[in-house]
VEXTI-80596 format. One line per 2 residues: their letters; for each residue x, y, z of C-alpha. Coordinates in Angstrom, 2 decimals. Layout:
! VEXTI-80596
A> X:Y:Z; ...
! end
This chain:
! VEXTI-80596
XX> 29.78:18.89:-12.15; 28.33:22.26:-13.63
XX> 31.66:23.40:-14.19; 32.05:27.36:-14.60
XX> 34.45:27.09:-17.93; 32.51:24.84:-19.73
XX> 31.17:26.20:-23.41; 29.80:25.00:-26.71
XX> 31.95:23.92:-28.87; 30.06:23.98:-31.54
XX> 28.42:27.19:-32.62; 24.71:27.44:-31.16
XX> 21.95:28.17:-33.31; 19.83:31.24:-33.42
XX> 17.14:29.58:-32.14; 19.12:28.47:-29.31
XX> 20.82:31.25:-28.76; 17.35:33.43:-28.58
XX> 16.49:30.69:-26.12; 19.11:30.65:-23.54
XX> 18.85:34.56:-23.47; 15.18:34.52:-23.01
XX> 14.46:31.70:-20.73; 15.22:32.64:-17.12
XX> 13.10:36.18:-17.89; 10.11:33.99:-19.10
XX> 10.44:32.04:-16.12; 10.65:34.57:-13.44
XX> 7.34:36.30:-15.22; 5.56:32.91:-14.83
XX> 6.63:30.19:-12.11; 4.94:33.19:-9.26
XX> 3.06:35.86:-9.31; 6.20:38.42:-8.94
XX> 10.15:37.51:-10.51; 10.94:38.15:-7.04
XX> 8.47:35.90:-5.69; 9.44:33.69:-8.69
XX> 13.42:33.69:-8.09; 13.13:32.62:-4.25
XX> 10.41:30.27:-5.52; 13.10:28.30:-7.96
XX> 15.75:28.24:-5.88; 13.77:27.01:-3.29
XX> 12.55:24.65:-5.20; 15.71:23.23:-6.49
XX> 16.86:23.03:-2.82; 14.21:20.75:-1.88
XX> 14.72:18.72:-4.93; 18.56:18.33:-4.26
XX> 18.19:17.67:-0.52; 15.32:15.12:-0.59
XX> 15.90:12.83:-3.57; 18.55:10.52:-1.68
XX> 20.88:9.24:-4.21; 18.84:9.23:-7.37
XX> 20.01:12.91:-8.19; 23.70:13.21:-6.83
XX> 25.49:14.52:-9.68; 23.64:17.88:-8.79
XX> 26.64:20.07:-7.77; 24.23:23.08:-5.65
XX> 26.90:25.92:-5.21; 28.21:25.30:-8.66
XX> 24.21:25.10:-10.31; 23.11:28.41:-7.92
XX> 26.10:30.51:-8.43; 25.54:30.02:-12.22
XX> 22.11:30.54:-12.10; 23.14:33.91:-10.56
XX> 25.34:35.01:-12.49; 23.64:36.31:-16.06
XX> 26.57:35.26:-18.33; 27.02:31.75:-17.11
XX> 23.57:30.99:-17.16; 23.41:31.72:-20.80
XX> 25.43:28.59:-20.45; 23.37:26.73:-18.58
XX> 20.50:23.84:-20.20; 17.08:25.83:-19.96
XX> 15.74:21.76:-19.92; 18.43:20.67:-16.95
XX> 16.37:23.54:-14.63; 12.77:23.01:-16.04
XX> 12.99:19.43:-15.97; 14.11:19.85:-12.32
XX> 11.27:22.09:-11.25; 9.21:19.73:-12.63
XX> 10.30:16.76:-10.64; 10.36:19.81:-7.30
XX> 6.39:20.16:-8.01; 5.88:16.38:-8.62
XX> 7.47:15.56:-5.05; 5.49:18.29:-3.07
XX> 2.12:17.59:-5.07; 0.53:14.51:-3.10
XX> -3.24:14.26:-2.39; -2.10:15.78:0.94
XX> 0.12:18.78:-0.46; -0.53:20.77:-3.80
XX> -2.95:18.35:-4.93; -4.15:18.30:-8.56
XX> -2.91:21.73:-9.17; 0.65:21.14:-8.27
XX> 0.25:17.62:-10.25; -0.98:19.68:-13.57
XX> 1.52:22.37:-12.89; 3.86:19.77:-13.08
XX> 3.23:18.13:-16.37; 3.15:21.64:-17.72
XX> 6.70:22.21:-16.43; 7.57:18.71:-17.99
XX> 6.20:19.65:-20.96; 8.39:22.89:-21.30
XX> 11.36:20.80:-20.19; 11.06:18.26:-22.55
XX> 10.40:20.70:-25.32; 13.62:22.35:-24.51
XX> 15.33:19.38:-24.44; 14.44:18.03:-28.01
XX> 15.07:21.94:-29.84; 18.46:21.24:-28.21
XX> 18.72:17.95:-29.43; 17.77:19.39:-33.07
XX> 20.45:21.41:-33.30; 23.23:19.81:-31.75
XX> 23.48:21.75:-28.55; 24.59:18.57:-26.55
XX> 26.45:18.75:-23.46; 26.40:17.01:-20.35
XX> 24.04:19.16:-18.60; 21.67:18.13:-21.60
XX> 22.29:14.04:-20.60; 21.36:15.67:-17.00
XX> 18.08:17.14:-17.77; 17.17:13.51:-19.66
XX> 18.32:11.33:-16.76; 15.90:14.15:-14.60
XX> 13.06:13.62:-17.00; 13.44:10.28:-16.75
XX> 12.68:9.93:-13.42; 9.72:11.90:-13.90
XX> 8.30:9.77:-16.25; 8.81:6.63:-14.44
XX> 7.05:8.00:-10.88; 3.12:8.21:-10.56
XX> 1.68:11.17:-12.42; -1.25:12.09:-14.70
XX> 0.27:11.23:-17.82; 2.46:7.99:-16.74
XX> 2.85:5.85:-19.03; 5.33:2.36:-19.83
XX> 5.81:4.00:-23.38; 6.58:7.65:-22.32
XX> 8.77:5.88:-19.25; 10.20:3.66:-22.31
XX> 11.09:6.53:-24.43; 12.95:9.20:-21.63
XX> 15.09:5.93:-20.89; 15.80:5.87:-24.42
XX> 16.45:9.64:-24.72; 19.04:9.28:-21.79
XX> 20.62:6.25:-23.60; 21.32:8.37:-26.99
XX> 22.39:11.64:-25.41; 25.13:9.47:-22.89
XX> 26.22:7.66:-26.38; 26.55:10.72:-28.50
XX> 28.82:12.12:-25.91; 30.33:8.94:-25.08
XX> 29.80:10.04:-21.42; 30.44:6.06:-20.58
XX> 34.29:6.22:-22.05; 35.21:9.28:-20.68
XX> 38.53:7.45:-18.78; 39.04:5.28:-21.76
XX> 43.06:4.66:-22.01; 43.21:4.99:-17.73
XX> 45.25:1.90:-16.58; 42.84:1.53:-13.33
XX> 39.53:1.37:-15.52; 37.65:-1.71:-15.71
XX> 36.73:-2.84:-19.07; 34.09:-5.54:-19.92
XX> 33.36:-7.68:-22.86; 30.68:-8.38:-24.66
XX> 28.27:-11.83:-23.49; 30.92:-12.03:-20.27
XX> 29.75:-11.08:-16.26; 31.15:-7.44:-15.61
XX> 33.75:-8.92:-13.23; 36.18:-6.61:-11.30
XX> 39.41:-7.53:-10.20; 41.65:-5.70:-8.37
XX> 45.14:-7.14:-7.57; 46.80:-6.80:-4.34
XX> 43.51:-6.67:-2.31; 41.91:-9.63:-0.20
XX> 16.15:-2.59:-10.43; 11.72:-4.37:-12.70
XX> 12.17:-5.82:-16.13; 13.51:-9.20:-14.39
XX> 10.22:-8.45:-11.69; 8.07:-8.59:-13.90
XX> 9.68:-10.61:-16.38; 9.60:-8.17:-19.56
XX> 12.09:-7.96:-22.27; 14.54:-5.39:-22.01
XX> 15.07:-2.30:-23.86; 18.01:-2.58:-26.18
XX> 19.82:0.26:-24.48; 24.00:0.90:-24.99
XX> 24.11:1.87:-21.09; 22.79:-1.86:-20.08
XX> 25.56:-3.61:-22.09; 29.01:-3.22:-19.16
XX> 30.89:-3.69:-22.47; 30.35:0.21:-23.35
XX> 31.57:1.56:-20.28; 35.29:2.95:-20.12
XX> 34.95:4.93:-16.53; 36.41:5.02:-13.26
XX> 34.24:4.32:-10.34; 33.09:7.01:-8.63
XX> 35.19:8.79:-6.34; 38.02:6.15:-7.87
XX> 40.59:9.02:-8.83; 40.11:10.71:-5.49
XX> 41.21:7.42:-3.40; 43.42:6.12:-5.80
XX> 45.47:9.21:-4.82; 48.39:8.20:-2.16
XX> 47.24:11.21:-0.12; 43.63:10.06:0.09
XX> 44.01:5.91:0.04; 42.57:3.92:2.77
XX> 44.92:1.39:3.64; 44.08:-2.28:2.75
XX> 41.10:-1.13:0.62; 40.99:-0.79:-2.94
XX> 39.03:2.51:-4.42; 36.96:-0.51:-6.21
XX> 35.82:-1.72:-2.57; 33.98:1.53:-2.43
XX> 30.38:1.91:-1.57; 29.94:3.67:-4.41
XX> 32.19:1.66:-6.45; 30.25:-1.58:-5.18
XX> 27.06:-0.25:-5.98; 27.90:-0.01:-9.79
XX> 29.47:-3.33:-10.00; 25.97:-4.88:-8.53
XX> 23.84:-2.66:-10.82; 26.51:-3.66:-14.02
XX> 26.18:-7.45:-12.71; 22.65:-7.17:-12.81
XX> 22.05:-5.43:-16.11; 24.55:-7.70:-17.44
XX> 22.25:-10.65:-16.09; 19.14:-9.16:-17.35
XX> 20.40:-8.49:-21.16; 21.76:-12.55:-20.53
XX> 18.04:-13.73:-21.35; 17.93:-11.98:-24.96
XX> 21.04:-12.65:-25.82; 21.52:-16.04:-24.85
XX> 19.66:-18.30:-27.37; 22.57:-19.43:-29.37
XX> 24.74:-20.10:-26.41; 26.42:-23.32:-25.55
XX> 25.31:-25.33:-22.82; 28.85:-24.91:-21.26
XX> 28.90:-21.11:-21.91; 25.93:-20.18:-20.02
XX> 26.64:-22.60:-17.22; 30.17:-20.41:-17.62
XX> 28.20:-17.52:-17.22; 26.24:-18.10:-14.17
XX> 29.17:-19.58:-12.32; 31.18:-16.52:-13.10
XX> 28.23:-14.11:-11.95; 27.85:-15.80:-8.79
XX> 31.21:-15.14:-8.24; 30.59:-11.81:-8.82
XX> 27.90:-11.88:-5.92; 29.98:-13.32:-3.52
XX> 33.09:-10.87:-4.28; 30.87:-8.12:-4.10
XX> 29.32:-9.37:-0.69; 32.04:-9.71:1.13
XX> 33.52:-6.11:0.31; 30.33:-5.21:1.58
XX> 30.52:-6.89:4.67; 33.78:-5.19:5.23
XX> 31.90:-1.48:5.24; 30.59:-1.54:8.92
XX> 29.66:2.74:9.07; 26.16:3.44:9.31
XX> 26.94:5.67:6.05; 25.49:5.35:2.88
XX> 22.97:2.70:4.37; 20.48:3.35:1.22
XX> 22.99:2.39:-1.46; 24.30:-0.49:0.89
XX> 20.81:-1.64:0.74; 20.65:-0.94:-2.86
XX> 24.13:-3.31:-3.72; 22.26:-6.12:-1.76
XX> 19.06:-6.38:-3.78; 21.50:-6.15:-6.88
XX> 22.82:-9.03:-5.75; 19.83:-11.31:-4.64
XX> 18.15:-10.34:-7.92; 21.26:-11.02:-9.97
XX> 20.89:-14.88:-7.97; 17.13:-14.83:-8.78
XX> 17.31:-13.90:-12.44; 20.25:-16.43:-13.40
XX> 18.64:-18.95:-11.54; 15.62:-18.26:-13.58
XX> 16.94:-18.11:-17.15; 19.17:-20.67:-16.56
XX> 16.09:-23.33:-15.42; 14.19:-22.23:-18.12
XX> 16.85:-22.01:-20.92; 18.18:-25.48:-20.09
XX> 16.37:-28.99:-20.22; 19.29:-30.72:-18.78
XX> 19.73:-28.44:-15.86; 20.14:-31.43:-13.14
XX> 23.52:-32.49:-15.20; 25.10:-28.72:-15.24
XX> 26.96:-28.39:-12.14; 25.94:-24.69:-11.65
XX> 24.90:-22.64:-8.35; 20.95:-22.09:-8.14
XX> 19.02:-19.85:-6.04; 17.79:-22.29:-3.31
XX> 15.48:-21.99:-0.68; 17.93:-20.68:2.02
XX> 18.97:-17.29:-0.51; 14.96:-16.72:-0.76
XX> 14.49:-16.99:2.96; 17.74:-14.46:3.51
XX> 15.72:-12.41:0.60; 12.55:-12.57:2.52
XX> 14.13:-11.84:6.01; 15.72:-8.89:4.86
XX> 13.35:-7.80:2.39; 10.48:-7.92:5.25
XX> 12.23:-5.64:7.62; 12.68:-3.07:4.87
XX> 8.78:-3.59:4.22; 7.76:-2.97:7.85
XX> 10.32:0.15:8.15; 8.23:1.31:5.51
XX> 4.67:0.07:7.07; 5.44:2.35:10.07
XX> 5.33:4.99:7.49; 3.02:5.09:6.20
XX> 1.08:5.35:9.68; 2.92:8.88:9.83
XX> 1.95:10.37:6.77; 1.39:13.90:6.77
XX> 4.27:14.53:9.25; 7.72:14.35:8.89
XX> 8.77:10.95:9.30; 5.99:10.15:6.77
XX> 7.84:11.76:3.95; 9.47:8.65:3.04
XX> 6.09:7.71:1.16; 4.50:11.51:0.28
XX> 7.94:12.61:-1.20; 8.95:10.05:-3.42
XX> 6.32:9.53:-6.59; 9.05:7.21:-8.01
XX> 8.85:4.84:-5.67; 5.64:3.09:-6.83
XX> 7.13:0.96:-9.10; 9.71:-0.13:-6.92
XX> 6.69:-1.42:-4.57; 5.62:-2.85:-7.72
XX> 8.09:-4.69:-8.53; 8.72:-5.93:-5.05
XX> 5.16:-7.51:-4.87; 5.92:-9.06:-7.97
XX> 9.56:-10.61:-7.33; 7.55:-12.58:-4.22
XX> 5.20:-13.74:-6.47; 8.16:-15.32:-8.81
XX> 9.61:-16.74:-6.06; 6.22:-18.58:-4.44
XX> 6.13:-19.92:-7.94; 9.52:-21.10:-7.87
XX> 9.05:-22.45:-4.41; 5.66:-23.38:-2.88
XX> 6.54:-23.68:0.26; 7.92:-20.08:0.88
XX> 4.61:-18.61:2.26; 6.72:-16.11:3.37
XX> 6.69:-14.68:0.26; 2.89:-14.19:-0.09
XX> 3.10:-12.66:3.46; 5.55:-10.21:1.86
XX> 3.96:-9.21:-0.31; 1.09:-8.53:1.49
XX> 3.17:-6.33:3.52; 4.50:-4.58:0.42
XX> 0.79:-3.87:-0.79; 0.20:-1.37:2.56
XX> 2.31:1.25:1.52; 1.65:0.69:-2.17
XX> -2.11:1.10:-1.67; -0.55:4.61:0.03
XX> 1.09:5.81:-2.58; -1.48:4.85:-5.17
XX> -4.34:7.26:-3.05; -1.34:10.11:-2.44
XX> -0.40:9.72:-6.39; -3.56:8.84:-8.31
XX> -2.43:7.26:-11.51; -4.20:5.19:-13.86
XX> -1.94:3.30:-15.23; 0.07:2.51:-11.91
XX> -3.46:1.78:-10.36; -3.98:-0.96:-13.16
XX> -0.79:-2.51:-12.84; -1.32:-2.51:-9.30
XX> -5.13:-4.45:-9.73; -3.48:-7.04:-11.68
XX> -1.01:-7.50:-8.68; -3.74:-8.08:-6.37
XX> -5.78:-9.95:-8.07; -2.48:-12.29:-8.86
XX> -1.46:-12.23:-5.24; -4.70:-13.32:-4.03
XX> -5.12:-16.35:-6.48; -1.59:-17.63:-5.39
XX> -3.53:-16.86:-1.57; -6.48:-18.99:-2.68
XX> -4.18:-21.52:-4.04; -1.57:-21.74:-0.98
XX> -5.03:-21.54:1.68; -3.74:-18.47:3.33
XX> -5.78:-15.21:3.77; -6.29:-13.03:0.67
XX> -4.30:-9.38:1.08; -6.88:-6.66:2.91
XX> -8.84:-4.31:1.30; -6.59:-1.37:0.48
XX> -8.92:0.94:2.55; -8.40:-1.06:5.77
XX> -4.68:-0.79:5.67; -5.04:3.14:5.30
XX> -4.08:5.57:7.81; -7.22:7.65:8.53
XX> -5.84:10.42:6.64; -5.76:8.50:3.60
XX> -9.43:7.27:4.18; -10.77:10.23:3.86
XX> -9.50:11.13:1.30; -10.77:8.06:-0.39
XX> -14.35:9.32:0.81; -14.56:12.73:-1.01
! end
């Protein structure tokens, strides 16, 4: 992406134009105390950002975004939002209780602030391109880790701001009329077939938001990396460019979504249609699974890990709906989420947990990064804690599932002292104080104190 020829097609406004000539000098005079100081500051930055967010930012294209940034002409081209917003997210990462602090925190917001008013003047006059949907997916993120100002409504409304931007440019339908792209119909599982070849709403039990990019039926796209290996030059024999790690990790986050949307859209459904549904998206699971099973490289073990929890909490949340949509579930012959899928959950879900446990023992050094680095993962901890609570409802007997979560609370008590946020912290009470009336109930030990779990870094700095 950040392709060198790309232009405006429509004709910017003065505003915009006085904007994208002006930008870069304003920031060089402010980000440090020098523009020299400033310019190896940004780019440093933006390295950092790019190299440690895993997969969350990998449509950043680095020689293509720093050669354009260095060249004055194309970076009159270039969203003044898409680099703000990204600097932002740079200062947010290095600004735990153990880095920049407060300071780097508040710087920021302030950064955020800039980036987001960028992004609506563009908005407001119609200087939308796909560096623009960038900047919003960017901001997005920030709004959904642990910051000052974190919120569920200002989370709510970047989501929403990605959603519109995508649909204006129908960014989803870019490869509609391709005979290899997948297309999906409304109220039906996102089911891929390829002939010739043998994520915390549903956590925490919310409503979804009403967004065009969770309904699979507005997507007209090739997989990623799907022209590439479709090529005869580049195919991998007896694997179809759908069987993809990439590939398979948007069909499970489609099947999901698509499962998620199936509990507000489902009240005038047939008994036969949803049992339809669920059938066909366990399907889906096990189609999925298996191409995964097929991918033995120790490559791209993060999204691998990713596809999998698509798929247990696809299991989970039609199992759900479908027992609570359905009075005469015993006489629908449909596949449930049974005790044996919650243990395979648990067992894989608790080595992940303990991976992370030894973490947080090494924060501060390098190997600790995995927690001091990553703002945004709070509410994935969240929601983790929360999916074992579901399923010790579900099931009484799976005391694994308190244990879990237990386990899950050690490095979210972590990140809640390295990224002080008040409303994460109050979700997070709630948590506890659910997790250890389901303790009282099951007459296991209550989760420990969040200081005790601390490494001794931490506790002091729960002292001062």
């Amino acid at each position: 992406m950040h392709r060198d020829d790309e232009t405006p097609s429509i004709p910017l406004s003065p505003s915009t134009v006085y904007e994208r000539q002006t930008w870069w000098d304003t920031l060089l005079n402010t980000y440090e105390r020098t523009p020299q100081l400033s310019f190896q500051a940004i780019f440093s930055d933006l390295e950092f950002l790019i190299s440690t967010s895993s997969y969350w930012l990998f449509f950043f294209n680095p020689p293509a975004l720093f050669g354009s940034l260095r060249d004055a002409h194309q970076r009159q081209c270039i969203q003044p939002s898409l680099i703000l917003s990204a600097l932002a997210m740079a200062n947010l990462m290095k600004s735990s209780e153990i880095e920049c602090g407060v300071q780097g925190r508040n710087r920021a917001v302030a950064l955020r602030d800039r980036a987001q008013a960028s992004l609506e003047a563009a908005c407001s006059s119609h200087a939308i391109d796909y560096t623009l949907a960038e900047a919003a997916l960017v901001l997005a993120l920030f709004e959904s880790s642990s910051h000052p100002e974190h919120s569920t409504q200002r989370a709510t409304e970047s989501l929403r701001f990605v959603d519109r931007i995508i649909s204006a440019l129908s960014l989803s339908r870019i490869d509609e009329g391709d005979p290899d792209v997948c297309v999906f119909h409304p109220d039906n599982i996102p089911i891929v077939f390829t002939p010739g070849y043998t994520a915390q709403c549903a956590a925490f039990h919310d409503e979804p938001l009403d967004l065009r990019l969770s309904d699979p039926a507005n997507y007209a796209i090739l997989f990623p990396g799907e022209a590439y290996e479709r090529m005869s030059n580049h195919r991998i024999p007896g694997q179809s460019p759908k069987h993809s790690i990439w590939a398979l990790y948007c069909r499970s986050m489609l099947l999901w979504n698509s499962c998620v949307r199936y509990s507000d859209t489902s009240a005038t459904w047939t008994t036969d249609k949803r049992a339809s549904f669920a059938i066909d998206a366990w399907r889906e699971t096990r189609a999925i699974e298996d191409a995964l099973d097929i991918h033995q490289c120790n490559l791209d073990t993060s999204l691998i890990y990713i596809c999998r929890e698509y798929i247990y909490n696809t299991r989970m949340s039609t199992t759900y709906e479908f027992r609570r949509s359905l009075q005469d579930i015993d006489n629908v012959s449909v596949p449930m989420f049974t005790r044996r899928n919650a243990q395979e959950w648990l067992y894989y879900q608790d080595g992940v947990a303990r991976g992370v446990q030894e973490s947080v023992k090494n924060i501060g050094e390098e190997s600790g990064h995995l927690l001091s680095r990553r703002p945004f993962q709070a509410l994935w901890f969240s929601s983790q804690v929360s999916m074992c609570l579901a399923l010790w409802s579900y099931d009484r007997g799976l005391l694994q599932a308190l244990e879990l979560a237990k386990t899950f609370f050690v490095p979210l008590d972590a990140l809640n002292v390295l990224w002080p946020c008040p409303a994460q912290q109050t979700r997070c009470e709630d948590l506890r104080l659910r997790l250890m009336e389901a303790c009282d109930s099951a007459g296991i030990h209550p989760p420990l104190n969040a200081f005790v779990t601390l490494p001794p870094k931490l506790q002091a700095l729960t002292l001062h």
